[in-house]
Every structure is written in C-alpha cells, then in structure tokens.
N, C-alpha and C positions, 0 to 999 in steps of 0.2 A: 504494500500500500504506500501510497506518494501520502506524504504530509498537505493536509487538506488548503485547495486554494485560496490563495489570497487574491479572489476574483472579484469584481460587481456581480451582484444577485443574476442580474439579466443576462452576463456572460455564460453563468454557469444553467444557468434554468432555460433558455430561450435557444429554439435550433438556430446553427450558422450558419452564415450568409456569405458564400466563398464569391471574390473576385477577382476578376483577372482584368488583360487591358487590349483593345482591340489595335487595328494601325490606324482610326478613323481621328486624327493628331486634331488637336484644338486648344493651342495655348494661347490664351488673351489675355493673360494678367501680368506679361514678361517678367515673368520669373526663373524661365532659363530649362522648365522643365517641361517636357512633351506626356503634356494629357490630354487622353484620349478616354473613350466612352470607356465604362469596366464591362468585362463580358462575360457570360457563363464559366463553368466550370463542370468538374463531373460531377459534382458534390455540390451543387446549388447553381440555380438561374441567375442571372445577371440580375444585380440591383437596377432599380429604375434610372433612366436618362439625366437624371437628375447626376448621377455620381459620375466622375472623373476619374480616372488610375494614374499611376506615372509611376517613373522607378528612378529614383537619386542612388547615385554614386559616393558612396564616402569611404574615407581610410580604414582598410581592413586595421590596422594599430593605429591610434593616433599619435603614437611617439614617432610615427613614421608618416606623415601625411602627405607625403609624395610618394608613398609605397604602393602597394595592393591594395586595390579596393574590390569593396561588395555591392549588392545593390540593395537598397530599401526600397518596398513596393507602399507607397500612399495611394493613399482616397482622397478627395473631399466633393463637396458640395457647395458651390457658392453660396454668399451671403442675397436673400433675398431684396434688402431694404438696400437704399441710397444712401443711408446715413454709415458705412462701414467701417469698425473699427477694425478689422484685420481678419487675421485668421486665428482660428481657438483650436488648438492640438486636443486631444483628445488620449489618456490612456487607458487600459478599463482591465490593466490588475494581472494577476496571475501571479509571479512572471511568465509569460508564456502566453497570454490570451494576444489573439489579433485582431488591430485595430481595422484592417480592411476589410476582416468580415463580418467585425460589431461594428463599423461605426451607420450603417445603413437600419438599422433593426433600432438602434438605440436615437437615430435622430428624432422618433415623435416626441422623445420625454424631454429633448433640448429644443424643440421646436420655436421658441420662441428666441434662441439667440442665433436664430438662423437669420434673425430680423437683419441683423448687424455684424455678422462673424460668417464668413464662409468657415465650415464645418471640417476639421482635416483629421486624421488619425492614419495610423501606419504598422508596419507589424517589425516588431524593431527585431535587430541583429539576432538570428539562430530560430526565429520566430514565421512559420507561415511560409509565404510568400517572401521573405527575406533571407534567402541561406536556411532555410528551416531546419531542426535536426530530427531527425528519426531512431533513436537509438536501438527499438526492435521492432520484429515485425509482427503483424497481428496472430499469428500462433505463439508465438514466444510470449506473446503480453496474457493471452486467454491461459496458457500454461502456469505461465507465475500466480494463476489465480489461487493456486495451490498450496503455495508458499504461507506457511504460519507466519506471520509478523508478530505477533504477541508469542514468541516462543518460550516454550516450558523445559523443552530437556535438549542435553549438549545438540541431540541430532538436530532438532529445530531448530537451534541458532545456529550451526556452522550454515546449513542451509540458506535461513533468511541475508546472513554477511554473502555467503557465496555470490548468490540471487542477485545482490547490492551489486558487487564487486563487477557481476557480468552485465547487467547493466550499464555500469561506468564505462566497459571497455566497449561495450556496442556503439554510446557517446563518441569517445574518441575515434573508434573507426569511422564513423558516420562525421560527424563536424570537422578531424583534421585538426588544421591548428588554429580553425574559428572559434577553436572549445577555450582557447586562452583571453577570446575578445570579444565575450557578449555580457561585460558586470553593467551592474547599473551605469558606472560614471562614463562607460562607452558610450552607453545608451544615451547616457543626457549629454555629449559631448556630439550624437547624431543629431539631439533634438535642434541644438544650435543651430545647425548645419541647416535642419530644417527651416527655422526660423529665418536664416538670413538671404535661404534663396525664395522664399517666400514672401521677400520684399519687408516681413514688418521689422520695427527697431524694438520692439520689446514682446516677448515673449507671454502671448496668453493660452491660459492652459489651464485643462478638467483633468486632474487624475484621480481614478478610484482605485480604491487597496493598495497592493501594491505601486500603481501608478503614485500614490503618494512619497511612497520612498522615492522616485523616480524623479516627483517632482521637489520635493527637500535637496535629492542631489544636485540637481540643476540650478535652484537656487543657491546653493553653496558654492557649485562654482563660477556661476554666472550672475552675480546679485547684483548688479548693474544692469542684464537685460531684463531682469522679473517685469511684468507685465501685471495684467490682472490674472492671477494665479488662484484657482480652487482645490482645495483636496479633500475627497470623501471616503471615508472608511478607510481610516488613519493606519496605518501601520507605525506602531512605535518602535521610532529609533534607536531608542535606549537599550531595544532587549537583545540580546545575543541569541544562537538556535535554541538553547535549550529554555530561553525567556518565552520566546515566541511561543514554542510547545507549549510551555506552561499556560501563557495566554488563552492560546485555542481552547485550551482543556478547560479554562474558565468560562471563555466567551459563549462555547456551544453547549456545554451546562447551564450559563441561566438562560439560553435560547431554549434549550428543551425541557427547564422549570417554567418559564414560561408557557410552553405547548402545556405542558399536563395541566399548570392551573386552568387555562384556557379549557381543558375537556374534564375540567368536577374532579380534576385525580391531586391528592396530594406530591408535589415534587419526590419527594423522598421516596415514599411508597413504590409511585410513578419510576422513580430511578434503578430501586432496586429489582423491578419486574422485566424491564428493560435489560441491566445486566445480568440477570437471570438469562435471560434466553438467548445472547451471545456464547454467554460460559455453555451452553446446552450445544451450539453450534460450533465451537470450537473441536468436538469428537464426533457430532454428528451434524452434516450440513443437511439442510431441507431440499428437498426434489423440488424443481420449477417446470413449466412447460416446457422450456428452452431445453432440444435434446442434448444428452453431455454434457450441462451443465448441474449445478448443484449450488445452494445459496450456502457459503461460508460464513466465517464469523467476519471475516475481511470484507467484504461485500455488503452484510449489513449492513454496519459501522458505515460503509460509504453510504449506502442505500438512505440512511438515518439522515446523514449529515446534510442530503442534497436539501431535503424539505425546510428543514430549519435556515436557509437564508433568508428566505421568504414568507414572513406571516400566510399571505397568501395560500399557501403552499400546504400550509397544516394538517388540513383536511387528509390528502394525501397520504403524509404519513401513518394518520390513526387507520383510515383502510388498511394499509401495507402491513401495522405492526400485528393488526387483528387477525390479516391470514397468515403469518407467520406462525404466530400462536394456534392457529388453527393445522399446521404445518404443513403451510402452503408459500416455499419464500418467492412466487413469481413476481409479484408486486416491488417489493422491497431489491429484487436483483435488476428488474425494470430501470427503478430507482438510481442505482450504483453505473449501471450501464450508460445513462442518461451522463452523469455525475463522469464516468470516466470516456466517456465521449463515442462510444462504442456502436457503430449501426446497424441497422436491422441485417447486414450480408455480414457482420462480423469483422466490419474496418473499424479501427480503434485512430480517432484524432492524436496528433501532439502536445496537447497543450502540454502534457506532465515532463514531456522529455525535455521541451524545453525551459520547462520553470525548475526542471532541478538541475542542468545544465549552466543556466544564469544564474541563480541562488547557491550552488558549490561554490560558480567561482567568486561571487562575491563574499562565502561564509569561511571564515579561516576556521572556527569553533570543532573541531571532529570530534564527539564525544567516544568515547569508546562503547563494546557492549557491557564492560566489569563498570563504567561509571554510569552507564541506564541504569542498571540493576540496584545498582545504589538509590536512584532516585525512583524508582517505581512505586513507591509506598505515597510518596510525595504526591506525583502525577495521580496516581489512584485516590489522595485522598479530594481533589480536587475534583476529579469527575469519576464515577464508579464506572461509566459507560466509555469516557473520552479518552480518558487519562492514562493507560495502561498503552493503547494504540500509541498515543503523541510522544510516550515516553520511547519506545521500541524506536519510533522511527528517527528520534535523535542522532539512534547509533546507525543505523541503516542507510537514511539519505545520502549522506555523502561517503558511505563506507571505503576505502581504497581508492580515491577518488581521481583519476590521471591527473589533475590540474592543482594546484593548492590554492587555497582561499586566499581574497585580499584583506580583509576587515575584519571585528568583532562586531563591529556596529558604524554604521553609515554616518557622514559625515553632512550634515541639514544647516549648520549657523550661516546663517547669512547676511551677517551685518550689513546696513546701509538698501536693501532691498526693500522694493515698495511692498507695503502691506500684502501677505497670503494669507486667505480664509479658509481657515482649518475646520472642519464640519465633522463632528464626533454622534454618535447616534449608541444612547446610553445601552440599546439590545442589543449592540453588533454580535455575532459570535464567534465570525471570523478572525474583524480584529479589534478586538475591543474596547470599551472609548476610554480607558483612559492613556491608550498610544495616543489617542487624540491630543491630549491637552499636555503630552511631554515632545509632539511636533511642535506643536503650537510654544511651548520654551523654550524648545532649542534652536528655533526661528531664530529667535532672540526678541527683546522689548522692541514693542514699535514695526515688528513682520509680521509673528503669528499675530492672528485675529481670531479667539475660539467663537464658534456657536454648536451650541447642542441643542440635540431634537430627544425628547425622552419618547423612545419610538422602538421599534422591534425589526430586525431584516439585516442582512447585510449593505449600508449605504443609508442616506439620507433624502438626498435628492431626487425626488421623482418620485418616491415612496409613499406619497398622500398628505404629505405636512405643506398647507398652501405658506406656513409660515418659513418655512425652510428655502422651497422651491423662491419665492418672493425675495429673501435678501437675497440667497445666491444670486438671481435674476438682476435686479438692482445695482449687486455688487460689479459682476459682467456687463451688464448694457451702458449703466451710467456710469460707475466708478464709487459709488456708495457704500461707502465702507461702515459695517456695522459696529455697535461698540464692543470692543471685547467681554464676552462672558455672557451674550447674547441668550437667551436661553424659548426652544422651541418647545411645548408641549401637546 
C-alpha cells in the first residue's frame, strides 16, 4: 500500500480527463508557446474547444540550464472577461496528480475567476504527460495486492521490504536519471519558467495538498515574484515522514469519528467494529465478484479511506462496510480500485508511482523496519483503524531507495513576499488543519494570511462554505486580503 494521497477530494473521487494536443497551432497571446486545441486520448475524449495544450521545454537539472531538457505538457483556458489579470496556475496535490487532466473537470468550481484569469495547470516533471514514470506494470501492481503491509512474522516483512525494494528498482529503470530531478524545488523552479513565458510579472497561483508544499517552495524561493497566491488543504511543513504519518492517522480518524456520529454510532464503538473486521481480513480476505480477486485487509483500509475525503461520499461507505460485514467485500474493493486508479480492463493509473518517486527524492527521513516497530503502539494509539497501516508504511515507502532524499522538511519562509492565503479546513483528514496554521508561520509575519472553515472533506474551497468560496474569490479577483485568523463556519 502507497501512503495515502495528498490529493484534492475531486482528484481522487472524480474520473480523469486525459489530454493531449492536436497540430491545429493557435498562439495569440505571444508567449513563445505553440497551443493548439487538446485532443482525445485512449483513456478519455478530448476536453471541450475551450482548452489549449502546449509542451514547454525546460532544464532537465537546473544546475545545468543549458543542458538536457524535458518537456512539460500545459493546458489552459483563457480568461473570459476584459478586465484580465493574468494567468492563475493551478496544482491539485498528490504528488503525482495531473494538472492537464484535472484542470478541465475542476474549472466549474473556479468558474468565476475565469472572469479575469485565463485558467493554466500542467503535469509537472515524472508526472502524466511530462516524462511520466511507470514503475510497474498492471500485473505486477494487481500481484502486490498480496503483499501484507501490516506484517506480523519475519516472513511478512522481509516480503513487504523486498516488494518496496523492487518497486524502487522498477523507478529507476523506468525514469533513468529523471528519478534525480523531479523534488519539489525542481518543480517550482519549472513553475517560474512557466510564469515568465506566460508573459505575467508575478506569479498567481491555486495549490491544493500537496500543491501547497509546492507552492511554500516557490515562494521561498521566489518571494519577489508571489502574486496572488492561495493554498488549500495545507500540508504542514514542519513535519518530517514519520510527522506526516502521524498526521494522516489523526486527520482520517476524526474524519471517520465524524462518519459514525453522522450515522447514530458512537466513535469509539464505531472504531473498534471497524478494526475488528480488518484484523478478521488480515487471514481471511472476502470473495468479491471480481474473478481472482479477493478483498484484503490492504484494500479495505484503501476502500475506507476513499469515502472519507468527501462528506458527500459517506453514504457510500456505510453501504460498503455493511456488505463487508455481510461478507461480501465487492463494494469496499470497488472502492480501493476507484482510490488506486484501476479500470474496469484492469489498467492501473500512475499517480502512486509518481508521488513516491517525487516524495523519496524530496524525503531524506528513511525510517527503518526495527524503528516502525518501535513506534507502532504510538500510531495504533492514534487510530485503531489508520495507524498500524501509516506506521508500516514509514518503513516501506522509500525502503532501498536508488536516489537519496534532499530534506527533512521543506523550506516555505518567504520574507518580503506579498501576502498568501493559507485556507485550513478544521475536518481535513488528509492533511490536517493544523499544517494549516504552521504554513501560515512559517510564511513568516505579514505573508501567511490564515482563514479556517470549521467544515469536513479534504479542501475548503468549493466545498459548500459561500463564506470560504467568497474571500478566496475577493482575494483573487480584486486583491482583498482578509484579516488574518478569519474564521468560516
């Protein structure tokens, strides 16, 4: 199991929208790049006329910027209105999610700063349509489905490391020595790149989840071009791998305290029936329709997890857990499949390959498996259901890993940079809010801007708070900066 994403609700819950770019050239805003209409795929119809493709060229290293380059494939959509203030980038999280195939699905919920912003996103370095990586193939990934992550005795852990181990090497043969140059600070040293053939002088920009850390780095090192700057569903910079684990384990716990008070059940009660029937799937997995396959304890845990981004979503899961219990897991593996991107012939998406791809090389942290073991008591006591999974896969994500990490923790101060609006949303459970308000400090006095939404979901924006949706709008269209500690209910 991949350490759960750091995505937008709508990335992970919403089918994607794959596009490519035809020869029909149409550059009118002389910015040096040849876009043309985007065109089908084999894996989705061509977004509406409305959208643009192009492919920028930038430094495979930037320590070498007359070296090797790659291409980066963009979208956008022009600004509808007269009055326009530029272009507004777009990230939507992962690492690994793409911008050219969310940013057509996701334009209704910004629909209003198409008034003034032509609409841009992109699928950055090792991602998509950009150098994408593939680290295995779709029997190899259905295969691993077998693999204990929560293992119990020596055999299961040399297994799950082994598992690790050959995945990393699939990385390296599949990316080359692109596996050295897809960290965040690449990523936002492309964003630049973006920015300045795109004509504007300052950098305006949406990142959700992970796009947050993405855009902390950019203003860090760029805090002279910050623009109007938003980030939702905060990834806190302060935490190191095994911080984040801990996080997740917090944030999708009171997400699923949540669910249960919402359906009459006591949390607790609620949790321990839940982990009950994991621990029951761990030696016996449940038959699903799907032939050859069989719902594990792996697949649940994902199957669980999907639901809980999105209040919305709830219903879903109380169906799924009830035929489970009835010992039926097709719903709940449904679920996981959904979650791990997997289609109905059995093609499995990238998004995992390349978010632990970009997340090794930025993560120096390698915990060991004698230093999980340690803390498994810890993680368990935090989530009976979550915590045991996020603990294991500490050791596992980057296990043997060909590349070594940069960082312990990303570097966000951005002295002297125009105010960014940092938007925290008190039920994240991906990442939850209080990354929010240690972005927002280490902004520094006079960047970070906080506003909270006391709300449920992964994200803020666009999520049904008119008071949320309204400053961020404000803050983007006119330049309305709210007062810090704003608070949405």
């Amino acid at each position: 199991m991949s350490r759960f994403l750091r995505c937008t609700a709508a990335a992970v819950a919403s089918a994607l929208l794959a596009a490519g770019c035809s020869g029909d050239s149409s550059d009118d805003r002389g910015d040096g790049l040849s876009w043309s209409r985007c065109e089908a795929t084999s894996d989705a119809p061509a977004p509406s006329s409305d959208w643009q493709c192009a492919t920028l060229k930038v430094p495979l290293d930037w320590s070498e910027p007359d070296g090797e380059t790659i291409g980066l494939a963009l979208i956008r959509a022009k600004a509808r209105g007269d009055d326009r203030v530029g272009s507004l980038l777009f990230n939507f999280g992962g690492p690994g999610a793409s911008g050219v195939s969310m940013m057509p699905s996701y334009a209704p919920t910004v629909s209003r700063l198409r008034e003034r912003y032509d609409l841009v996103s992109w699928d950055p370095r090792g991602v998509g349509a950009s150098e994408g990586v593939r680290c295995r193939g779709d029997k190899e990934i259905q295969a691993a489905e077998s693999v204990d992550v929560t293992p119990d005795t020596p055999a299961e852990e040399r297994a799950f490391l082994d598992d690790a181990a050959d995945f990393g090497e699939g990385c390296r043969k599949d990316a080359g020595k692109l596996m050295a140059h897809v960290s965040t600070a690449d990523s936002a040293r492309d964003m630049d790149r973006i920015r300045e053939v795109l004509g504007d002088d300052r950098m305006h920009y949406f990142g959700i989840s992970y796009g947050t850390e993405l855009g902390g780095t950019y203003a860090h090192l760029f805090p002279e071009k910050v623009g109007r700057m938003t980030l939702d569903a905060v990834v806190d910079p302060g935490a190191d791998t095994v911080g984040h684990a801990q996080h997740q384990a917090r944030g999708f716990q009171r997400a699923l305290n949540g669910y249960l008070e919402s359906t009459g059940q006591d949390p607790r009660e609620g949790t321990r029936k839940i982990a009950d029937l994991l621990r029951r799937l761990d030696s016996r997995p449940l038959p699903t329709g799907a032939p050859g396959r069989k719902l594990t304890q792996t697949l649940a845990v994902t199957g669980i997890i999907l639901p809980l981004y999105s209040k919305d979503s709830w219903p879903t899961l109380t169906s799924a857990l009830d035929a489970a219990e009835r010992g039926d897991g097709s719903e709940l593996l449904a679920l996981a499949d959904r979650y791990n991107e997997r289609g109905p012939s059995g093609r499995y998406g990238t998004t995992t390959h390349a978010q632990r791809v970009i997340s090794c090389l930025d993560d120096r942290q390698r915990p060991t498996a004698a230093e999980t073991k340690r803390l498994l008591p810890r993680f368990a006591k935090i989530s009976p259901v979550f915590g045991t999974f996020l603990g294991w896969d500490t050791a596992g994500w980057c296990h043997d890993w060909p590349v070594p990490g940069q960082h312990e923790n990303p570097e966000v101060s951005a002295p002297g940079a125009a105010p960014v609006l940092v938007v925290g949303n008190t039920g994240d459970p991906a990442t939850p809010y209080e990354g929010a308000r240690r972005m927002a400090d280490e902004l520094g006095k006079g960047v970070g801007v906080m506003l909270t939404w006391r709300g449920q979901g992964h994200g803020a924006y666009g999520s049904g708070s008119d008071c949320v949706d309204s400053t961020v709008d404000a803050y983007l269209l006119d330049g309305s900066v709210p007062k810090d500690g704003k608070v949405c209910s």
